[in-house]
C-alpha positions as protocol buffer text, in pm:
chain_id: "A"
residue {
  index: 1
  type: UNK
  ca { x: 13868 y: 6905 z: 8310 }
}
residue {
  index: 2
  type: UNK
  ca { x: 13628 y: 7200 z: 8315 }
}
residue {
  index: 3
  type: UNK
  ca { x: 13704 y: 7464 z: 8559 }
}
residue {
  index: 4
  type: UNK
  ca { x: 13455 y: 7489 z: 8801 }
}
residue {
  index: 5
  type: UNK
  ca { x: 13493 y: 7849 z: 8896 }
}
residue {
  index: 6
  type: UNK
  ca { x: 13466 y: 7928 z: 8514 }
}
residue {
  index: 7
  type: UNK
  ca { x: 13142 y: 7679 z: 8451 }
}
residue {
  index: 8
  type: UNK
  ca { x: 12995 y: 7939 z: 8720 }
}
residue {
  index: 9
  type: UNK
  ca { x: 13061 y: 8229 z: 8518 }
}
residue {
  index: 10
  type: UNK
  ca { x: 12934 y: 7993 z: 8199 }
}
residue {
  index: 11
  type: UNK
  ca { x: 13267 y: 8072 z: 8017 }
}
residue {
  index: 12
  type: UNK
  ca { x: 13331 y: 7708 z: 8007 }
}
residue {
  index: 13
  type: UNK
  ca { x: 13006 y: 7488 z: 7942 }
}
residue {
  index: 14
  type: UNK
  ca { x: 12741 y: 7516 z: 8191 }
}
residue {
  index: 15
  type: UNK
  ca { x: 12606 y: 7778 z: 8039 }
}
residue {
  index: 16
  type: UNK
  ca { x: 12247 y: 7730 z: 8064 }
}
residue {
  index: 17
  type: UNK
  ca { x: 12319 y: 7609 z: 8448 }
}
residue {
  index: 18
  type: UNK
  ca { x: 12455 y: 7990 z: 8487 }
}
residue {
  index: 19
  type: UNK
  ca { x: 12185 y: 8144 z: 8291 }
}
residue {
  index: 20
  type: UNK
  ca { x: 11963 y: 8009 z: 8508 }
}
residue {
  index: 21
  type: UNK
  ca { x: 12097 y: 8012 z: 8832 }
}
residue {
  index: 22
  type: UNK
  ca { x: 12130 y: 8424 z: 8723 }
}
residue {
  index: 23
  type: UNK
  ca { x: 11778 y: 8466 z: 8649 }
}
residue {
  index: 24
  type: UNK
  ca { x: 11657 y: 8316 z: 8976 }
}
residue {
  index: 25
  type: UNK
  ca { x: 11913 y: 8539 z: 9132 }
}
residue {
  index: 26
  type: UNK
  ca { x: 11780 y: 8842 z: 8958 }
}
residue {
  index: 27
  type: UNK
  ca { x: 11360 y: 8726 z: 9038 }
}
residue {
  index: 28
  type: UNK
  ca { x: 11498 y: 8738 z: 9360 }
}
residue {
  index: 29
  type: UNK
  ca { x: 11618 y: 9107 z: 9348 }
}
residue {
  index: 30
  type: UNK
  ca { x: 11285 y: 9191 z: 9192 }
}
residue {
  index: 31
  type: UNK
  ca { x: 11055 y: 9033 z: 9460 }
}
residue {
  index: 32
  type: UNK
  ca { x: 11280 y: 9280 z: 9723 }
}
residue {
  index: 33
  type: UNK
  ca { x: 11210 y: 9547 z: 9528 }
}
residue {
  index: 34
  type: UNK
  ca { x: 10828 y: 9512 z: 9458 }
}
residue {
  index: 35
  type: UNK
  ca { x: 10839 y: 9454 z: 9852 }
}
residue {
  index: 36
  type: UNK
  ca { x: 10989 y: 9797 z: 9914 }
}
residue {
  index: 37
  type: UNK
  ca { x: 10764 y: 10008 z: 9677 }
}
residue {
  index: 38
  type: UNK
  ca { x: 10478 y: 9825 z: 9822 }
}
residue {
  index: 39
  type: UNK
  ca { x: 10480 y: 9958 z: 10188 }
}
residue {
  index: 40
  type: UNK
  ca { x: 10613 y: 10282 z: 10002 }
}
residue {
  index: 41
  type: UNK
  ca { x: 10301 y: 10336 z: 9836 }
}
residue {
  index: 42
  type: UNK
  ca { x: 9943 y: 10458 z: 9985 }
}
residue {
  index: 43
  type: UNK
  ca { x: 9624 y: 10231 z: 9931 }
}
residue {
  index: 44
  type: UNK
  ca { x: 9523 y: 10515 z: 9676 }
}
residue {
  index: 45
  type: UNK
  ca { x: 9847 y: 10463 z: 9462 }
}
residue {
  index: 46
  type: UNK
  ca { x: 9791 y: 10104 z: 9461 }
}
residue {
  index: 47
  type: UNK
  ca { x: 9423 y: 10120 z: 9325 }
}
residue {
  index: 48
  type: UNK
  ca { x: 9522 y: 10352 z: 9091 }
}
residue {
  index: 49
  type: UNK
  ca { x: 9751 y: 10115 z: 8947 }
}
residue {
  index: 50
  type: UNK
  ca { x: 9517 y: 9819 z: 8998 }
}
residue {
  index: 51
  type: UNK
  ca { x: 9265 y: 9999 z: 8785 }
}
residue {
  index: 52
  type: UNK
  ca { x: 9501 y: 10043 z: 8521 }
}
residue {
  index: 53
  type: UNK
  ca { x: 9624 y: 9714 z: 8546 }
}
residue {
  index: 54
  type: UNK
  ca { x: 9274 y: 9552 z: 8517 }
}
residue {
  index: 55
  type: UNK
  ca { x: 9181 y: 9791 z: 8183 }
}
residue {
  index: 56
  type: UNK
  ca { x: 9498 y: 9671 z: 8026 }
}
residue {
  index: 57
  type: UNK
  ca { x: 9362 y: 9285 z: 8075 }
}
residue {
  index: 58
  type: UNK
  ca { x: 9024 y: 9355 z: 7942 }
}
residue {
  index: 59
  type: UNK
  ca { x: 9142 y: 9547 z: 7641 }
}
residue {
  index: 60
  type: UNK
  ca { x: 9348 y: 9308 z: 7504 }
}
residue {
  index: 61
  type: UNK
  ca { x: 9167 y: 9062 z: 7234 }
}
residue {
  index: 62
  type: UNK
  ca { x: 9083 y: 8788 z: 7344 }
}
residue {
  index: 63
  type: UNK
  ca { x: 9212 y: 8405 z: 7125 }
}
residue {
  index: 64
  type: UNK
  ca { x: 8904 y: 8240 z: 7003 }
}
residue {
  index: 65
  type: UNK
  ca { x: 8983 y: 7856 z: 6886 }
}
């Protein structure tokens, strides 16, 4: 019988059931913290980084079939 306090951690199966719950766990984080440096930053700072954003798209090579 699996322990289901351990199958949390992934220490006893369920590891890719704990990998995954982490990862959503850690999106989540991330989302809070685009959030937060979003109203931090000034409609200037986030063109600026929108322009650089958009160059890095168009400079990469596009796949032809």
């Amino acid at each position: 019988m699996k322990d289901p306090h351990a199958v949390a951690l992934g220490r006893k199966g369920g590891k890719a059931r704990a990998k995954a719950q982490s990862a959503s766990a850690l999106s989540a984080i991330g989302r809070k913290g685009a959030a937060a440096r979003e109203q931090e930053l000034t409609a200037v700072e986030r063109s600026k980084i929108a322009r650089i954003a958009a160059k890095a798209r168009w400079k990469k090579e596009r796949k032809t079939e």
